[in-house]
MARLUM-549807 format. One line per 5 residues: number of its first residue (from 1); their letters; for each residue x, y, z of N, C-alpha, C. Coordinates in Angstrom, 2 decimals. Example, Ala and Ser with C-alpha at 12.3 -4.5 7.8 and 13.67 -1.06 7.14 Angstrom:
residues 2
1) AS) 13.19/-5.69/7.80/12.30/-4.50/7.80/13.20/-3.30/7.80 ~ 12.85/-2.25/7.08/13.67/-1.06/7.14/12.90/0.03/7.87
This chain:
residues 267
1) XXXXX) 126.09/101.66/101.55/125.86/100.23/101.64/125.34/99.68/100.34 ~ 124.98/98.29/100.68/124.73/97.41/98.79/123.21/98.13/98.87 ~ 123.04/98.23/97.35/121.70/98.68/97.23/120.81/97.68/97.36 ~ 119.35/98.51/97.79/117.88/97.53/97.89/117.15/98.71/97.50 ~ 116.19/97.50/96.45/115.04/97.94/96.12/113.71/97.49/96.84
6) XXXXX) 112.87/98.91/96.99/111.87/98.25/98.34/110.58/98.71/97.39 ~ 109.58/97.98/97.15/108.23/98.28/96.13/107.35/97.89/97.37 ~ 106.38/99.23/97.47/105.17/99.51/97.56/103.91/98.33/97.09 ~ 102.86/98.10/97.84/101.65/97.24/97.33/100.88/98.57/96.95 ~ 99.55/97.82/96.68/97.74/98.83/96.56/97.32/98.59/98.07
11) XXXXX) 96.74/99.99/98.18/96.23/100.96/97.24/97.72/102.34/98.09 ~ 98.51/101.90/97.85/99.72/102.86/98.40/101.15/103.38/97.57 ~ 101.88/104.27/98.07/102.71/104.50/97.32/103.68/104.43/97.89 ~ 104.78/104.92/97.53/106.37/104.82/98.38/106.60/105.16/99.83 ~ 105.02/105.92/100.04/105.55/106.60/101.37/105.50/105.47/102.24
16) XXXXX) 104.83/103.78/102.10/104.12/102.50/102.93/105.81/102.22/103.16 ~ 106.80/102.56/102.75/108.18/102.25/103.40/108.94/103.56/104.34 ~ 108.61/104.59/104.68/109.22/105.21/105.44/109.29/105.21/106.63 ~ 108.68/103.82/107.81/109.49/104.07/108.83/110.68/102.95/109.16 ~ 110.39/102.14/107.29/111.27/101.20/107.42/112.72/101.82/106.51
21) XXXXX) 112.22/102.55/105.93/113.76/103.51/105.50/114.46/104.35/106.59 ~ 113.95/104.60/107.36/114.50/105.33/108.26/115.29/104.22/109.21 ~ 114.84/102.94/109.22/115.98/102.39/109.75/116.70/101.41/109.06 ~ 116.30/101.63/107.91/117.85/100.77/106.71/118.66/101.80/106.57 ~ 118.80/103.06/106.09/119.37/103.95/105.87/120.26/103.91/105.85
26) XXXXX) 120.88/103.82/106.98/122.42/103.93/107.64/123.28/101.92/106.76 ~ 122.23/101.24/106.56/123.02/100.23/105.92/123.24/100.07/104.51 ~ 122.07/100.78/104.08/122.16/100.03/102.97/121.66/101.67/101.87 ~ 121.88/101.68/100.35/121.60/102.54/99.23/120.10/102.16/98.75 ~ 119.23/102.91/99.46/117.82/102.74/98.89/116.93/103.56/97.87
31) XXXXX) 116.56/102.57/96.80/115.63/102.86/96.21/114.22/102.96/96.27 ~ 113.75/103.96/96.67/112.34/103.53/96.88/111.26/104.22/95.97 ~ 110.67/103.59/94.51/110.00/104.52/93.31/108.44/104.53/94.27 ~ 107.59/104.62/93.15/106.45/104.42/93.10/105.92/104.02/91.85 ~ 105.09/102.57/92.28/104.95/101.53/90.97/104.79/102.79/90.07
36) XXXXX) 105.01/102.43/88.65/104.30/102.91/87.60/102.75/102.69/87.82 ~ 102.33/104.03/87.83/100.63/104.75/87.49/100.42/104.56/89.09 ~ 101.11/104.31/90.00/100.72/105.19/91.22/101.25/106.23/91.77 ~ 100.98/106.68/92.87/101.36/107.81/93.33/101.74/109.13/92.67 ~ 103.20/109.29/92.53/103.43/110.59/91.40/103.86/109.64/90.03
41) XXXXX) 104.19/108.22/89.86/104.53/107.77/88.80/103.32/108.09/87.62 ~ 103.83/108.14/86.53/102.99/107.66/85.43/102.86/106.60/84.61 ~ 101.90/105.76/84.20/101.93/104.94/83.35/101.47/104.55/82.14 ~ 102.05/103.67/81.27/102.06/103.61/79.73/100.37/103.58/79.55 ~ 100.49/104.01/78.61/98.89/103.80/77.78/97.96/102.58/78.16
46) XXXXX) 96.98/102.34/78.72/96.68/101.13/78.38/96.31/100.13/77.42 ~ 96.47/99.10/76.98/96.25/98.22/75.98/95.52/97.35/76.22 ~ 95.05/96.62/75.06/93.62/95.73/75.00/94.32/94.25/75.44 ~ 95.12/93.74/75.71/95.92/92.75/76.64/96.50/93.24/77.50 ~ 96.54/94.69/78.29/96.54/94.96/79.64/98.08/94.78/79.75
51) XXXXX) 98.91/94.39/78.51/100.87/94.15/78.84/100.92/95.71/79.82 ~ 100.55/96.70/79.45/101.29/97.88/79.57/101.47/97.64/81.17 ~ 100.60/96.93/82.00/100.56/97.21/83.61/100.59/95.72/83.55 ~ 101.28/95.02/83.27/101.59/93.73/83.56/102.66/93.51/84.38 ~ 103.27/92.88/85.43/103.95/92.89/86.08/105.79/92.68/85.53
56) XXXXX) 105.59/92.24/84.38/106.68/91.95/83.64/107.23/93.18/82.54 ~ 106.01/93.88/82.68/106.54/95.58/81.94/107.03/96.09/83.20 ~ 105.96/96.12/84.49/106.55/97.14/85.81/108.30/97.16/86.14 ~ 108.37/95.02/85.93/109.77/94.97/86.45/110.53/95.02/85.89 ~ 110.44/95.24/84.14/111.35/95.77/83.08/111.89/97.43/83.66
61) XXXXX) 110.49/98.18/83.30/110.70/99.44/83.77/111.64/99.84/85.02 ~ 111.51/98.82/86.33/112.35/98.93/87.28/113.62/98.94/86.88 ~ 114.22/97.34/86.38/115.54/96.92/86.07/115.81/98.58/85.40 ~ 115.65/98.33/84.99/115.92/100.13/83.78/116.27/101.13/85.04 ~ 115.24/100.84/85.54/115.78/101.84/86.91/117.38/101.97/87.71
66) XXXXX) 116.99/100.70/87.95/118.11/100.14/88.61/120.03/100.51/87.87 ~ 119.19/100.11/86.50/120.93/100.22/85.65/120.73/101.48/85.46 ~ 119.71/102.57/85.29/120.14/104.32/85.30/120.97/104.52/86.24 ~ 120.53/103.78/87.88/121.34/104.57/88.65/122.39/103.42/89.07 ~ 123.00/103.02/87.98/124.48/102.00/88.31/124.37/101.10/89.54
71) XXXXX) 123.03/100.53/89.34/123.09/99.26/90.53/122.82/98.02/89.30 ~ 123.92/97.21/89.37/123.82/96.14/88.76/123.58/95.05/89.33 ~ 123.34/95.17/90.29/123.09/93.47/91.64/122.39/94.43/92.62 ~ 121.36/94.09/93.08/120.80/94.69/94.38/119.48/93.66/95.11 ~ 119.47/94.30/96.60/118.27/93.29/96.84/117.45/93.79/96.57
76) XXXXX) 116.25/92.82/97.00/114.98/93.23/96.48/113.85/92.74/97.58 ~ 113.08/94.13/97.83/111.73/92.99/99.15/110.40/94.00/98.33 ~ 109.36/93.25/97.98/108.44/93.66/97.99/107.00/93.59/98.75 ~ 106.49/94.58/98.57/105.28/94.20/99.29/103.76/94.09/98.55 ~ 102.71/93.44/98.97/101.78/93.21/97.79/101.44/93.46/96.17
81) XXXXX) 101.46/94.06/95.73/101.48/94.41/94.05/103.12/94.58/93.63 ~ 103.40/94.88/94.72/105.12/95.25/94.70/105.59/94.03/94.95 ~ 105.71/93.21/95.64/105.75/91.85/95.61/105.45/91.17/94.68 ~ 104.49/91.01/93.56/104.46/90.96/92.49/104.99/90.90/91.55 ~ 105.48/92.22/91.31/106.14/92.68/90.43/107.99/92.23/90.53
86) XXXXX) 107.95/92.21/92.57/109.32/91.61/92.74/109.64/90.22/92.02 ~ 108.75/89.60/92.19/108.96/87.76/92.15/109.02/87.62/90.78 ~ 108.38/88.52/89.95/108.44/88.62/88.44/109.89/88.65/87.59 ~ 110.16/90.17/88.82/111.63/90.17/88.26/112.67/89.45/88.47 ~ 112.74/88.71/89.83/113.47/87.55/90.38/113.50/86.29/88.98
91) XXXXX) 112.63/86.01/88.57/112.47/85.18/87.08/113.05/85.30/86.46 ~ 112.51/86.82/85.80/112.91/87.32/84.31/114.77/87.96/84.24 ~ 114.99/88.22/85.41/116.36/89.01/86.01/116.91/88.01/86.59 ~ 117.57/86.99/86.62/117.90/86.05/88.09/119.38/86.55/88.08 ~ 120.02/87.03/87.48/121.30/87.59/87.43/121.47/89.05/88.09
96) XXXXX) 120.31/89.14/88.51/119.92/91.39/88.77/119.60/91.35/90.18 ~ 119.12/90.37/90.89/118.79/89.94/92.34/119.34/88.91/93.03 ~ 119.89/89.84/93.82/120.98/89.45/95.02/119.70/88.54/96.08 ~ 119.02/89.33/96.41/118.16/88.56/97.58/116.67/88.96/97.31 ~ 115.88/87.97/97.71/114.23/88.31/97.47/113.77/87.92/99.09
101) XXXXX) 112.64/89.24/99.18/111.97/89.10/100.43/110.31/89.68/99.94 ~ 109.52/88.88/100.39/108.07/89.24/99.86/107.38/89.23/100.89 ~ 105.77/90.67/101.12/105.79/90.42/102.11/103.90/90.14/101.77 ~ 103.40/89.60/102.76/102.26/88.87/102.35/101.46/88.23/101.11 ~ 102.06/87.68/100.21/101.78/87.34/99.37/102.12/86.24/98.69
106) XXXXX) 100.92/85.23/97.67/101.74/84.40/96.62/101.93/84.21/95.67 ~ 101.79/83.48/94.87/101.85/84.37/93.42/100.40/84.29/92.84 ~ 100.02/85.48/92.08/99.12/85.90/91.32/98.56/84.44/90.74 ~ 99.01/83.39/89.98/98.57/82.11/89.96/97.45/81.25/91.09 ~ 98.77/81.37/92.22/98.56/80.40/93.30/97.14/80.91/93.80
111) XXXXX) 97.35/82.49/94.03/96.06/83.57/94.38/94.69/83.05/93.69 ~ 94.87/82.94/92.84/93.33/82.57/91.57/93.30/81.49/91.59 ~ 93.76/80.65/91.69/93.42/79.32/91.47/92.98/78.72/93.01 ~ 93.47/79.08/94.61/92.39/78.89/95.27/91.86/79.86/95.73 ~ 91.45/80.45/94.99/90.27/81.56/95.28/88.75/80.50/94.86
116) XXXXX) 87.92/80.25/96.25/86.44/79.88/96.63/85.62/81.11/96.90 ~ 84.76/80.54/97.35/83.17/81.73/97.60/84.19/82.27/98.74 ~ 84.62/82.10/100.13/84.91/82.64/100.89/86.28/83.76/100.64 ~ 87.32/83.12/99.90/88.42/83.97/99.85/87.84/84.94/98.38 ~ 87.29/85.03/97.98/86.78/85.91/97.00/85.49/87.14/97.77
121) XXXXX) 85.10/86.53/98.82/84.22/87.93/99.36/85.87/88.69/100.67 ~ 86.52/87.91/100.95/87.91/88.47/101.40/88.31/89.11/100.45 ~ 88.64/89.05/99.29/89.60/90.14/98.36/88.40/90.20/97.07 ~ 87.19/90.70/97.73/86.45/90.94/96.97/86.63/91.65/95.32 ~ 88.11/92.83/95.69/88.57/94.17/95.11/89.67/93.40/93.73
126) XXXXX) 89.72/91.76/93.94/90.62/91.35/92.87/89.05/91.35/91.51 ~ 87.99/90.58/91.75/87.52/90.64/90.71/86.65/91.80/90.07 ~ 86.65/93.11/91.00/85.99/94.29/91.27/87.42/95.29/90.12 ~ 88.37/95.21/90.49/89.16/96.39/90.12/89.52/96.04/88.45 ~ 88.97/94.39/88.40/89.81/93.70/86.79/88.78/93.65/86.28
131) XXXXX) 87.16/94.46/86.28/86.33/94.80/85.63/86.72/95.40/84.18 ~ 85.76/95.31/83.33/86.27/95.73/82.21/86.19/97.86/82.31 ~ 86.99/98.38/81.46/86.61/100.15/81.97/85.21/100.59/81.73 ~ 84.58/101.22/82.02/85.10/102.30/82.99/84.33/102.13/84.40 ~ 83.49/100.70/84.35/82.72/100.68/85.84/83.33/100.77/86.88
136) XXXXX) 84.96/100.12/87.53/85.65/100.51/88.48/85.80/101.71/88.51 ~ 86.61/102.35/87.42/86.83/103.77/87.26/85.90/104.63/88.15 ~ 84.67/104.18/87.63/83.44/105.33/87.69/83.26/105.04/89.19 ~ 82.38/104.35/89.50/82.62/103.86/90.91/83.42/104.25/92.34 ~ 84.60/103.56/91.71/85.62/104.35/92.80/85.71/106.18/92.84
141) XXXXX) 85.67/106.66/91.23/85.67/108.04/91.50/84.68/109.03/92.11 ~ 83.43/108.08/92.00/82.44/108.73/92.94/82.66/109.34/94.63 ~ 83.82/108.42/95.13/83.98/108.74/96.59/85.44/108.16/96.25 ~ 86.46/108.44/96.15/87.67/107.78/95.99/87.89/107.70/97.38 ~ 88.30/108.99/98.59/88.37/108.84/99.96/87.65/107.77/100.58
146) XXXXX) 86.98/107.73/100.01/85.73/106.75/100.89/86.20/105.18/100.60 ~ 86.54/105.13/99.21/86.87/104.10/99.20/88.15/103.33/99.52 ~ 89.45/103.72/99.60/90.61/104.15/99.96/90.31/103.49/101.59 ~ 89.80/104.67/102.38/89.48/104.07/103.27/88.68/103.05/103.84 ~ 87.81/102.76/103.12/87.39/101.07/103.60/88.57/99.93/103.37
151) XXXXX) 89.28/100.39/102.14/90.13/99.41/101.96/91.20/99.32/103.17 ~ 91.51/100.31/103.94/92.72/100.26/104.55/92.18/99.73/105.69 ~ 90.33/100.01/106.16/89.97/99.81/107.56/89.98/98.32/107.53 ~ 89.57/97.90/106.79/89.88/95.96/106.10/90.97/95.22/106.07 ~ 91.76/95.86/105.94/93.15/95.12/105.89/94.08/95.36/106.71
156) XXXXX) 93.63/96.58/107.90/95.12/96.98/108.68/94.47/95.88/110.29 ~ 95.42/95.90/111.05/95.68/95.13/112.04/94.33/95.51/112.86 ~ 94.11/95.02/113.84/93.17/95.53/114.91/93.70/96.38/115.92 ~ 93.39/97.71/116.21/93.86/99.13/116.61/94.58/99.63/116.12 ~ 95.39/99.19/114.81/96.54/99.96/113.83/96.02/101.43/113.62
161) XXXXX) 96.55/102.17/113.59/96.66/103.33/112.86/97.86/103.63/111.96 ~ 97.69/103.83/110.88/98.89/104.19/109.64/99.21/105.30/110.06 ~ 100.68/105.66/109.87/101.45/106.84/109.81/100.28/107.84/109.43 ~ 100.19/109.11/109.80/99.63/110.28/108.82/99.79/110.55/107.89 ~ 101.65/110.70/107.81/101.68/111.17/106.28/101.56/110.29/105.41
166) XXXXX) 101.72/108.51/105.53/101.59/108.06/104.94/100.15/108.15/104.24 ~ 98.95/108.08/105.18/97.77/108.46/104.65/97.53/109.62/103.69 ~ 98.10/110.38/104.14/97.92/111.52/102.98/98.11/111.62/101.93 ~ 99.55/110.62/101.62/100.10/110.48/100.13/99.42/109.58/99.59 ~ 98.32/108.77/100.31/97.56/107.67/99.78/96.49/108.53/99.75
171) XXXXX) 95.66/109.21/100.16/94.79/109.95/99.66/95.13/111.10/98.82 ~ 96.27/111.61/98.35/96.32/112.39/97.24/96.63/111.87/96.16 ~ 96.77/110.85/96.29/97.35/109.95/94.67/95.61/109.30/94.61 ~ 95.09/108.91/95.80/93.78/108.30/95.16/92.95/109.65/94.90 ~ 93.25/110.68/94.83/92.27/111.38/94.75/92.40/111.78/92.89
176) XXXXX) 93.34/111.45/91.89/93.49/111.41/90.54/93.37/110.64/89.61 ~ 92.48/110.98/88.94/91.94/109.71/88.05/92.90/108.74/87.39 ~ 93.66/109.16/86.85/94.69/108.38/86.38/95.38/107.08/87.22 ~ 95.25/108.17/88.34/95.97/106.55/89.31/94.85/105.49/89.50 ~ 94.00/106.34/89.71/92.43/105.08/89.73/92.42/104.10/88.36
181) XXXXX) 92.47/104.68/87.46/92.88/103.93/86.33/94.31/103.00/86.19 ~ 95.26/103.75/86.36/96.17/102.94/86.67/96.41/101.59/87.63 ~ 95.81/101.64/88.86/95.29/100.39/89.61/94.15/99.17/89.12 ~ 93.42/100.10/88.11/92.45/98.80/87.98/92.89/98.49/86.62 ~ 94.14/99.09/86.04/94.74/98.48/84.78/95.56/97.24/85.53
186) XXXXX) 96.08/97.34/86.74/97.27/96.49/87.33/96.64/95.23/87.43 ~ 94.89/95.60/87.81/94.25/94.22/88.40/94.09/93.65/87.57 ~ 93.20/94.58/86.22/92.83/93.49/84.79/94.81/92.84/84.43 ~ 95.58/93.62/84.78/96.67/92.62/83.65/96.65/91.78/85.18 ~ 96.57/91.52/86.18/96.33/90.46/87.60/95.70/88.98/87.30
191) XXXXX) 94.61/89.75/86.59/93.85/88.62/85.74/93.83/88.13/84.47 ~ 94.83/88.26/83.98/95.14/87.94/82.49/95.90/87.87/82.16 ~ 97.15/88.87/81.78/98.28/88.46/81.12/99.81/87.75/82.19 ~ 99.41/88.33/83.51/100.31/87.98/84.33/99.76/86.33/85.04 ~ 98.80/86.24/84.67/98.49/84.14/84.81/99.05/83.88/83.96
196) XXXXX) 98.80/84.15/82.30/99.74/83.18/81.25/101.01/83.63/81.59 ~ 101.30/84.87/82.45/103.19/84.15/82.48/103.71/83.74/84.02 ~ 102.82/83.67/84.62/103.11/82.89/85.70/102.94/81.01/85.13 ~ 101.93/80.39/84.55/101.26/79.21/84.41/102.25/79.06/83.25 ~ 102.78/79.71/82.31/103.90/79.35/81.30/105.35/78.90/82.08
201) XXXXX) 105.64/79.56/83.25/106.80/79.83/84.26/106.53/78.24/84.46 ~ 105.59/77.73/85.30/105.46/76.66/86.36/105.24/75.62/85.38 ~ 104.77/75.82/84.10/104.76/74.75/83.21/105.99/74.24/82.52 ~ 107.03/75.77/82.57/109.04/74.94/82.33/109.33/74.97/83.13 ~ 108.70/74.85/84.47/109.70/74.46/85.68/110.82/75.26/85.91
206) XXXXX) 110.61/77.11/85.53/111.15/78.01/86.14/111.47/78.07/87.90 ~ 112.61/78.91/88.47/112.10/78.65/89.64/112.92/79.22/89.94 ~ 113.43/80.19/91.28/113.96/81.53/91.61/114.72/80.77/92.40 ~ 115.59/81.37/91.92/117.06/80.68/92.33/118.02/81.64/93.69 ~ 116.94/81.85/94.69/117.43/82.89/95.59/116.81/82.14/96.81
211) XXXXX) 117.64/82.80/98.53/116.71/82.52/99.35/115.55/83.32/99.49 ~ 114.67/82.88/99.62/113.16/83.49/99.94/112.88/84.07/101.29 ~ 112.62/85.34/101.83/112.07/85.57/102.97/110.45/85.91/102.69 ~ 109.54/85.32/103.27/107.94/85.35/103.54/107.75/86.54/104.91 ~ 107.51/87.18/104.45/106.75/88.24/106.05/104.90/87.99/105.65
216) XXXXX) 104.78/87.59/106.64/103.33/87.77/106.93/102.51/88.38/107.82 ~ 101.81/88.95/107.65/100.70/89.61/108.45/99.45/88.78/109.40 ~ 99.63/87.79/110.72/98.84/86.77/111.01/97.36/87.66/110.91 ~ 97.15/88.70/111.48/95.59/89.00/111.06/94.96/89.51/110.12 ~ 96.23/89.54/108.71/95.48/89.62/107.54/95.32/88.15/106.82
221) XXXXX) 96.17/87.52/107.03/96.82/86.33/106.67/97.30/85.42/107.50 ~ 96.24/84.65/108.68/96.38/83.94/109.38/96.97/82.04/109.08 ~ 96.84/81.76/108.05/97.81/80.39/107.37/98.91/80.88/106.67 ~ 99.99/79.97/106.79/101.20/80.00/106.40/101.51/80.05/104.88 ~ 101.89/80.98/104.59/102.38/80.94/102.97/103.60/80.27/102.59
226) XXXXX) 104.66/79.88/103.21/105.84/79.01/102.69/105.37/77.94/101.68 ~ 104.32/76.91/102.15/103.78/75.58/101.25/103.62/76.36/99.85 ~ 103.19/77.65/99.76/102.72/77.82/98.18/104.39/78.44/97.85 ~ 105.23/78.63/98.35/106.11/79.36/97.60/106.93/78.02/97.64 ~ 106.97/76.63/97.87/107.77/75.49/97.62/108.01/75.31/96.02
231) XXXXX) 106.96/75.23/95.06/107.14/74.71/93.89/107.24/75.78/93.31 ~ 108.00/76.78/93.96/108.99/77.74/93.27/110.38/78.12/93.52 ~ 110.53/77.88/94.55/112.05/78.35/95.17/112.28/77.29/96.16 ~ 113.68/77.05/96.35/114.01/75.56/97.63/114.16/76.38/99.25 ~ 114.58/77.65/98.96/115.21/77.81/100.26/114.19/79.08/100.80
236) XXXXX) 113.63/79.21/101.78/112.12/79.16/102.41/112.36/79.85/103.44 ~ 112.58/81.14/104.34/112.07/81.10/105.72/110.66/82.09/105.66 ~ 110.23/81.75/106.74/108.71/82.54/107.07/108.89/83.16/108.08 ~ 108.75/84.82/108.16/108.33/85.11/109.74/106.90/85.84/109.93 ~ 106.27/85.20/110.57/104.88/86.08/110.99/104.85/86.65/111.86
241) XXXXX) 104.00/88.28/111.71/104.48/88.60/112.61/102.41/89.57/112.72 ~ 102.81/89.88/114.12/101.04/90.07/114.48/100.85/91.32/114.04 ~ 99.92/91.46/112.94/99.54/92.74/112.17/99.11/92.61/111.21 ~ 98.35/93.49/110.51/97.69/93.35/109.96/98.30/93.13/108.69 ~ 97.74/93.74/107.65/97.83/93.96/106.01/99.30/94.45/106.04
246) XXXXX) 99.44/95.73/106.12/100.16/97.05/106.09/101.62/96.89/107.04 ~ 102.21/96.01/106.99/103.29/94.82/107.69/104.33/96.36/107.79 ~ 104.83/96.87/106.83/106.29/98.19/106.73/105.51/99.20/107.54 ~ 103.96/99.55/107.65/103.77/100.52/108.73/103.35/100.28/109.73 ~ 102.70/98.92/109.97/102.14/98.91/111.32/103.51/98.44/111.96
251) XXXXX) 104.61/97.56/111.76/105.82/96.69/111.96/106.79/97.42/111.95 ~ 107.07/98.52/111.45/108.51/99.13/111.12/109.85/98.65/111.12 ~ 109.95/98.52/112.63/110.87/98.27/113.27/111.46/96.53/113.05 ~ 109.71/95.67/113.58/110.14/94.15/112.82/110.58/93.82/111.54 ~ 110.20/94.86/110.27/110.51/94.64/109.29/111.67/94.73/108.83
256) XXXXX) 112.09/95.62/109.17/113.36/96.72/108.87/114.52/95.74/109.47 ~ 114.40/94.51/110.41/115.14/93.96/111.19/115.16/92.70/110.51 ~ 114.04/91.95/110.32/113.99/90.92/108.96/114.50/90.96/107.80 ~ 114.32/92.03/107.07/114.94/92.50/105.66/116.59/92.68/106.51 ~ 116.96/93.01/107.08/118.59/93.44/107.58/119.28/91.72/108.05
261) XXXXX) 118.48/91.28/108.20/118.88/89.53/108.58/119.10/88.83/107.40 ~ 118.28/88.84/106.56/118.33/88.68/104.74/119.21/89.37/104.18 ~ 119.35/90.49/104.32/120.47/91.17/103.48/121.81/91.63/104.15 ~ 122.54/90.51/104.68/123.43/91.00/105.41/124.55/90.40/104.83 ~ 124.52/89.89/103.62/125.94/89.88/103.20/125.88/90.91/101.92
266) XX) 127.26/91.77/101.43/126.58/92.48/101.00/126.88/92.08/99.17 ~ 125.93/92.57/98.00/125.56/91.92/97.09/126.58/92.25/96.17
């Protein structure tokens, strides 16, 4: 089938799509990496403007991906940091993406700019991880498990339980410094270099020239995200659906059926 590319959010790796690969499979040619500097990926050096983990290096590095393995048009759904990095490339690529589907998220801009006292003790971990080095570093490595898991008990649905194995591959990638580093390189370029190219984007009146699918999570993300993705793209659907954060594992099945409604002509 036409290829799709499916990206992983934080604090997870490729495995946050396997019970939704198991039912694209049969349609479609899937790619599924792991961002650069998570999981088993590695990533570039870091730099004192944070480009190296900027979302516009990640989705370079992808495209690259993509044309190694002779997909020249494919879809694309991401999910939180992976989402990110999707909407980035939807921009910078508009010729490379067939279809965009994002799943709880808006853009890194929209994110910071209404961020108040309240939605900032909610994603406490945006101005925590874009610390300067090595206090996140240090911190998190003191108990990485520990921390890992608060994050997931915070953001997954009410009675969710994540796959096992998925947990595991999220606790063996958090258990290496590098990836710890690698995540709180993603957040500092979150907070810096990926605003000036989002706020450069919206200042020429860039704007993704695809239909948009929104998946949301109502009990991580109980208001509607379509209004913020207007003064970027015209064509809009939203589906919410009841769950938490972690939408590809607690949802599988809803997801896997949304993304197949979006990508059904083939690219």
């Amino acid at each position: 089938g036409p290829p799709l590319l499916l990206l992983h959010g934080f604090p997870q790796t490729r495995a946050a799509w396997d019970g939704v690969a198991q039912r694209l499979l049969p349609q479609y040619s899937l790619v599924i990496p792991d961002l650069p500097g998570y999981g088993a990926s590695q990533a570039p050096d870091p730099t004192p403007a944070h480009d190296s983990q900027s979302k516009r290096r990640m989705a370079a590095t992808l495209i690259a991906v993509m044309t190694a393995l002779g997909h020249q048009r494919f879809f694309l759904a991401g999910h939180d940091r992976g989402g990110r990095v999707a909407y980035r490339m939807a921009l910078d690529w508009p010729g490379r993406v067939a279809g965009l589907a994002l799943l709880d998220i808006m853009t890194t801009l929209d994110t910071w700019e209404a961020m108040d006292w309240q939605a900032a003790l909610a994603a406490y971990h945006w101005p925590f991880l874009a610390l300067p080095p090595p206090t996140p570093e240090r911190m998190i490595g003191a108990d990485p498990a520990a921390y890992l898991d608060h994050l997931i008990d915070r953001w997954k649905g009410r009675g969710a339980a994540l796959p096992a194995p998925a947990l595991a591959a999220y606790h063996a990638a958090f258990a290496k410094p590098a990836v710890i580093a690698a995540m709180c390189e993603d957040y500092r370029a979150g907070a810096d270099i990926d605003i000036r190219h989002d706020r450069a984007d919206r200042t020429a009146g860039r704007r993704i020239d695809l239909p948009l699918l929104v998946l949301r999570g109502v009990q991580y993300a109980p208001r509607p995200m379509a209004a913020h993705w207007r003064p970027w793209v015209d064509q809009i659907e939203e589906v919410a659906l009841d769950c938490g954060h972690f939408i590809a594992e607690e949802m599988p099945r809803e997801t896997a059926a949304a993304l197949s409604r979006l990508f059904a002509v083939p690219c």
